[in-house]
N, C-alpha and C positions, 0 to 999 in steps of 0.2 A: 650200258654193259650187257648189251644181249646177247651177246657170246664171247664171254671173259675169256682173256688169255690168263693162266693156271700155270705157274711156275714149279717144279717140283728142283728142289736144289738135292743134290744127293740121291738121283732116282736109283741109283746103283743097290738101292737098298730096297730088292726089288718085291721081296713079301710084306713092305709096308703097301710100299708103293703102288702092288696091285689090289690091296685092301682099298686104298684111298681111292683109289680111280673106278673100282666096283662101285660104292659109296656114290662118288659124284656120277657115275653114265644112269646111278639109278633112277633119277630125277629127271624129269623131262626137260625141264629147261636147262640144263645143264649138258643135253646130246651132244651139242654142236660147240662146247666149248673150242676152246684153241689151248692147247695142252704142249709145253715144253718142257722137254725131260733134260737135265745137265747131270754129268757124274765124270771126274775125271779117269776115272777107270773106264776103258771102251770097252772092254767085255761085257762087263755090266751096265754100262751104260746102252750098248746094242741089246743086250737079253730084255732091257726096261721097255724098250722099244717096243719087243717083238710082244713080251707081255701087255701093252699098251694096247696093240693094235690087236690085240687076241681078245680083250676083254672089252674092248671099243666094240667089234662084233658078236661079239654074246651080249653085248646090251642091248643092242641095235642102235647105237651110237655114232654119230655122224661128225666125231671130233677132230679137228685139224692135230695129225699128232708131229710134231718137230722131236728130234734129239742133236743136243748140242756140246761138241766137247769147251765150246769157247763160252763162258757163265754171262756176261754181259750180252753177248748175242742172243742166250739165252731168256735173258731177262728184261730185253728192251722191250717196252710197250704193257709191260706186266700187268694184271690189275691183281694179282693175290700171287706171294712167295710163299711157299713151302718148303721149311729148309727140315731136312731129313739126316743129315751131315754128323757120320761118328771120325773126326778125324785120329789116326792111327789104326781104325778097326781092331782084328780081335788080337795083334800084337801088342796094342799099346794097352787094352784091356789086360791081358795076361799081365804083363809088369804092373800095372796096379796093383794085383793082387798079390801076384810073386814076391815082389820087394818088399811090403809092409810083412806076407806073412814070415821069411825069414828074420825080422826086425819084434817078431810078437803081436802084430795085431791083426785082428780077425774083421772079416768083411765077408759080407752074402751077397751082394750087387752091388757093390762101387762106384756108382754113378751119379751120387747126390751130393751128400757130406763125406766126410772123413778122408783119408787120404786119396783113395780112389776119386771122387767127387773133387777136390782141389786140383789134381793134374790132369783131368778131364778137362776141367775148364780151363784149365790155363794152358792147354794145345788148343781147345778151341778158337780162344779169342782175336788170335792173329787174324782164324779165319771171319771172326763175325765182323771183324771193323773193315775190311778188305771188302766183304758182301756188302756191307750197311753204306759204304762209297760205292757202290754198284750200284744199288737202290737207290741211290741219292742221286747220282748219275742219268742212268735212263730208266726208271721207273718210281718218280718220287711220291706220287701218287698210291702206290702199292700199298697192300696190307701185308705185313710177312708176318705169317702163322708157323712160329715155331714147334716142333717136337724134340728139337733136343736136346739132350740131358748134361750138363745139369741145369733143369728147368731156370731155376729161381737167380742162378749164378749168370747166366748166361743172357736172360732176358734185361737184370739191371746192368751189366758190364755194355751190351746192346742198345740199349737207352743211355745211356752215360756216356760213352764213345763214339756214338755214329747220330746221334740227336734223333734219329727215329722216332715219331711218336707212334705212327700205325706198327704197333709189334700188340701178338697178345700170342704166349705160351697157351702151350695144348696139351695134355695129358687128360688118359681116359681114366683115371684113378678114381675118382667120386663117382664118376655112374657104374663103374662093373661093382664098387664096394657095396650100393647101392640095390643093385641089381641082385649080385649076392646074397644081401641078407635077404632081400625079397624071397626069394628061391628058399633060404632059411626058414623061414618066418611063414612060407605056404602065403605070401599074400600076393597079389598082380603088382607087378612094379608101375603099370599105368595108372594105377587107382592109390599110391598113395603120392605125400607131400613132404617134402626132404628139403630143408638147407644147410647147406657145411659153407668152413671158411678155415683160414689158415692160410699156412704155406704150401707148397707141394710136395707131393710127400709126407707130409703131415698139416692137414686140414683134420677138423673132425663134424663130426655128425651132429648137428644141433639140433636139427630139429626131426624129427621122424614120426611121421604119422598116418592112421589110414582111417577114411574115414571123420576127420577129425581127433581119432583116440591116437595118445601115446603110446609108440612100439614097442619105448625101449622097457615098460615093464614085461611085456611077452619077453625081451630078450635075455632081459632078466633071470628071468625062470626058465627058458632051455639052455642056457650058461651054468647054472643052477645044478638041472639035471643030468650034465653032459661032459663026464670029467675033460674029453678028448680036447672039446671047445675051451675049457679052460686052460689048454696043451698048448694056446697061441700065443704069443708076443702080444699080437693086438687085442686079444681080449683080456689079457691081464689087467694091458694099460688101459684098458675102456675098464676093466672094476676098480682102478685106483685114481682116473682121472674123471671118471662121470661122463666121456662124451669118447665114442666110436671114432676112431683113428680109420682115415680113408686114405691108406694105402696097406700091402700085406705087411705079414710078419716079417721077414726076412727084409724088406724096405726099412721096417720103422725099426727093427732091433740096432740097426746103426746109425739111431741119429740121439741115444740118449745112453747112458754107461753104467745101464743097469744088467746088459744079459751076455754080452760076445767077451764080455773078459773073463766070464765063470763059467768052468766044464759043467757045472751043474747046471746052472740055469742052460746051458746049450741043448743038456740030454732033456730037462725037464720039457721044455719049450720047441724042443725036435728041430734045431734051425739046424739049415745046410750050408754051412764053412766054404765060400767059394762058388756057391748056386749059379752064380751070374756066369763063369765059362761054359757050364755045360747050357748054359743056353746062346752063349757064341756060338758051340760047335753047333747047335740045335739050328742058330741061322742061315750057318754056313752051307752047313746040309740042304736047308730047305732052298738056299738061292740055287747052288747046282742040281738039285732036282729040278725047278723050274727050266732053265736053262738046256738042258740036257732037253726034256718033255718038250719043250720048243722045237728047238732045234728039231726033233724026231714024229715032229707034226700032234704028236700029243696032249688031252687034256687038259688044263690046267685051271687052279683054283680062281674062280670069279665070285668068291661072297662075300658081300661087305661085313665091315668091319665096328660100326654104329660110331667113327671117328669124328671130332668136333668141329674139322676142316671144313670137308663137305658142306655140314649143315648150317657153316656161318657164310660160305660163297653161296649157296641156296638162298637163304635167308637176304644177304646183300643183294643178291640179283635180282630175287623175287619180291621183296617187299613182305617174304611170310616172316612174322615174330616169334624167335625161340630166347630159350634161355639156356647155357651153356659156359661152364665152369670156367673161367679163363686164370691166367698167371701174368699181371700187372703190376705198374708201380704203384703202391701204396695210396699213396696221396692223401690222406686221413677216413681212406674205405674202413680199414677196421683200427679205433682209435688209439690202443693201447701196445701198439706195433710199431715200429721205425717207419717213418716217412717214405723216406728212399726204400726201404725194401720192394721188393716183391711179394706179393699176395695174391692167393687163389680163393677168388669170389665168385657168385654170382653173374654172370655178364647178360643184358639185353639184346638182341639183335635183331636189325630191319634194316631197312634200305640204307640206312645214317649209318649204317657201323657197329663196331662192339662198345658197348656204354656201360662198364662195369658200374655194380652196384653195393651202397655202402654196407656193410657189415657191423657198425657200430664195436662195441668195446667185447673182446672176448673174454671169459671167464680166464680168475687171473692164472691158476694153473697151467693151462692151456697156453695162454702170453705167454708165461715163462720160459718155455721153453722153445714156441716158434722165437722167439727171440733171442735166442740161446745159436738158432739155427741161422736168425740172419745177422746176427753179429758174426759168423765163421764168414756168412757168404759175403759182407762185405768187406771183408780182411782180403780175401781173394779178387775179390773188384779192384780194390786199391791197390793190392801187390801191382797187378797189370796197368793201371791207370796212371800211378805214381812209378811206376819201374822200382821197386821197392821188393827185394828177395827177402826184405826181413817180415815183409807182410805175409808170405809164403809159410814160414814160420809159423807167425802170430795167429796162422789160422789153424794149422794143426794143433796149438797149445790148445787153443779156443775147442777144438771141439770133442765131443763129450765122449765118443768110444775112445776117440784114441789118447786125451788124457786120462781115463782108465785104466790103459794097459800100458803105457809109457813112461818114465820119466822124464824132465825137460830136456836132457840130454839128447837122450835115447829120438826123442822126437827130431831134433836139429840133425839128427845124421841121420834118422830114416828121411827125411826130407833133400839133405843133401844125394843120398842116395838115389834118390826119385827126379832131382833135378839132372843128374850126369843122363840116366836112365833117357831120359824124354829131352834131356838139353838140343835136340835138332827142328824138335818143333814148338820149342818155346821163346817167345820173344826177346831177343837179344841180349837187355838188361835185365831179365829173371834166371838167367843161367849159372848165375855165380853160387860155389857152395861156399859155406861160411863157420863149418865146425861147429863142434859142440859149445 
C-alpha cells in the first residue's frame, strides 16, 4: 500500500472534503496518494476537483487526483472509502425540522435520534446497501470510514445489510470535548490521559487526568464557581450523572426528555430551537464561496482539520500506532450494552487495521440510557431490514424527546407525515402511512 488509492464518496461536500485532504497531503507518506473524488452533483463534484488539486499544490503533494461521476468506477481498486454522503441535503434537512415542529416537537440538530435522526437514516439506507454492493464488488478489501450521520444507525444497518466487516464510523466528538475542557481547565491537552465510551453522541468521560491526578475535581469547582457553565445541557447532566457527556449541549439535549419539552428548561439552558439550519445555510455559503474563489483563481482554505480518517490511512500505511475513537459493533466491548449495537470505543491502529478495544461494563446510569438510545436505533434498523413501517413507529414511541412531547397518536401521524414528506427516497416497503 505505498500509494493507497483514497476514496472519498460525496466529495460534493466540499469544506469537509478540503479539510480531509489538507490532513492526509500533510503527511509525507501520504504525498503520492491516488485520490478519487465521486459526487453525483457535477458542479460540486468539479469544485471538489479543483479544490483537490489546489490544496494537492500547497502541500506539495504529488497525488494522482481522479473525479468520477460513475461510483464504482470510482471505487475500483480502493484501499480506504470515505463516505461523506447527506442524502436529500439541506431540503430534506429543512422537512425534518419543519414537519415535527408544526406537530410539537422541538429538535436542535436532527441527525442522531428523534425524528430527524430516524428519517435521516432511513433515506440513507437505500443508498448504504447499494455502496456496501459496490464494495463488495470491486474493492472488497477496502476499509470504508464512515462520517455520516446518523453515526450509530447507519454503521449497524451497514454491517447487517451488506456483510461488511472493514466499516468503523468517525466522528470528532471526543477529542474537540476533550480538547475543550483542556482549553477550560488551563491544562495541555498533550500532557493529559482520557478515556470515554458509549455510544455517539453520547459517550462519556471516564477517565480524565493530568499528570496522574483526577480532573474532574478541578471541574468541579469551576462548575461551582461559574453560574454560565452550569447554563449547559451537558454540564447539568455531567452534575447528575457523574461522567462528562462527549458531545454539546444542543447534541445531547435531544436524546433524553428532560429539556426541549419545557420553555423553561430551554431559556434556563439557552438551547437553540432549530440550530442545525442555520448551519446548513452556514455550509452552503461556505461551498459557493469556495467555488466562486476557484473559479476566480483565489485563495482558498488549506488547514487541516485534526480528522480520524487521515490518521488511520497514515497509521495503516505507515505501520505508526495511534489510538482513535471509532463507532463499531458491539460485540461484548462494553458488557452491559446490546451486542448488536453500536459502540464508540477506544480503537488501536497499525498496519493490521482498527482493533477496537474493550470497555468492560459501564456505570449503570450511563447503560441506561445509551440503551435507551440503541433500542430506538435498532427499531430503525429493522424498520428497513424487515420492510416493517410499523418499526418506523416503534421508534419514534421509543425515543425519549419525542415521547415527551407527544401522545401515541400524535406520534403515528407526525410520522405518517414524515413518511409522505420523504416517501421518494425511502425504500419501497417503508412508504406506507398507517394512521393513528
Amino acid at each position: 500500500m505505498t500509494n493507497p488509492k483514497i476514496v472519498l464518496i460525496g466529495a460534493g461536500s466540499v469544506v469537509f472534503t478540503q479539510g480531509l485532504l489538507a490532513d492526509l497531503f500533510a503527511f509525507p507518506e501520504l504525498k503520492a496518494a491516488r485520490i478519487a473524488l465521486h459526487d453525483i452533483d457535477t458542479e460540486r463534484l468539479a469544485t471538489a476537483e479543483a479544490a483537490a488539486r489546489y490544496i494537492a499544490e500547497r502541500r506539495g503533494a504529488d497525488a494522482h487526483i481522479t473525479a468520477h461521476a460513475d461510483r464504482r468506477e470510482a471505487l475500483d481498486g480502493a484501499d480506504f472509502v470515505i463516505n461523506l454522503v447527506q442524502i436529500g441535503m439541506g431540503e430534506a434537512t429543512r422537512t425534518d425540522f419543519e414537519i415535527p415542529a408544526r406537530h410539537g416537537v422541538r429538535q436542535t440538530i436532527g441527525d442522531t435520534l428523534g425524528v430527524g435522526g430516524i428519517f435521516r437514516a432511513l433515506r440513507t439506507f437505500p443508498f448504504l446497501r447499494a455502496l456496501g454492493e459496490d464494495i463488495a464488488a470491486v474493492c472488497p478489501e477496502a476499509w470504508l470510514l464512515n462520517y455520516t450521520n446518523p453515526m450509530a444507525m447507519n454503521v449497524q444497518y451497514l454491517t447487517a445489510a451488506t456483510g461488511l466487516a472493514r466499516v468503523v464510523g468517525l466522528c470528532h466528538s471526543v477529542y474537540w470535548t476533550m480538547h475543550d475542557l483542556c482549553i477550560l481547565l488551563r491544562v495541555p491537552f498533550d500532557e493529559i490521559t482520557y478515556r470515554a465510551a458509549g455510544v455517539n453522541h453520547q459517550a462519556w468521560v471516564l477517565r480524565f487526568e493530568h499528570d496522574g491526578t483526577d480532573l474532574y475535581p478541578r471541574l468541579d469547582e469551576l462548575i461551582a464557581e461559574n453560574e454560565q457553565l452550569r447554563r449547559r445541557v451537558r454540564v447539568d447532566m455531567y452534575r447528575r450523572l457523574g461522567h462528562y457527556p462527549t458531545e454539546t449541549s444542543e447534541h445531547s439535549s435531544e436524546y433524553v426528555p428532560w429539556y426541549l419539552h419545557h420553555d423553561s428548561e430551554i431559556e434556563r439552558l439557552r438551547l437553540p430551537i432549530g440550530a442545525y439550519l442555520g448551519i446548513v445555510d452556514e455550509n452552503v455559503a461556505a461551498y459557493e464561496r469556495t467555488r466562486d474563489d476557484l473559479a476566480a483563481g483565489a485563495c482558498i482554505d488549506v488547514e487541516g482539520t485534526m480528522e480520524y480518517a487521515p490518521q488511520i490511512i497514515h497509521s495503516m500505511v505507515t505501520g505508526t500506532p495511534r489510538t482513535v475513537y471509532g463507532n463499531v459493533p458491539n460485540h461484548g466491548l462494553i458488557e452491559n450494552l446490546p451486542a448488536h449495537g453500536v459502540v464508540e470505543v477506544p480503537c488501536l491502529v497499525d498496519r493490521s487495521g482498527v482493533q477496537p478495544t474493550r470497555a468492560g461494563a459501564l456505570p449503570p446510569q450511563l447503560a441506561a440510557l445509551n440503551r435507551t438510545y440503541l433500542s430506538m436505533n435498532d427499531l430503525v434498523v429493522r424498520a428497513a431490514l424487515d420492510d416493517e413501517p410499523r418499526h418506523i413507529r416503534h421508534a419514534a414511541m421509543t425515543d425519549p424527546a419525542t415521547a415527551a412531547a407527544l401522545r401515541v397518536e400524535q406520534i403515528w401521524e407526525l410520522c405518517d407525515d414524515m413518511v409522505r414528506a420523504h416517501a421518494e427516497r425511502l425504500q419501497p416497503g417503508l412508504r406506507a402511512t398507517l394512521g393513528s
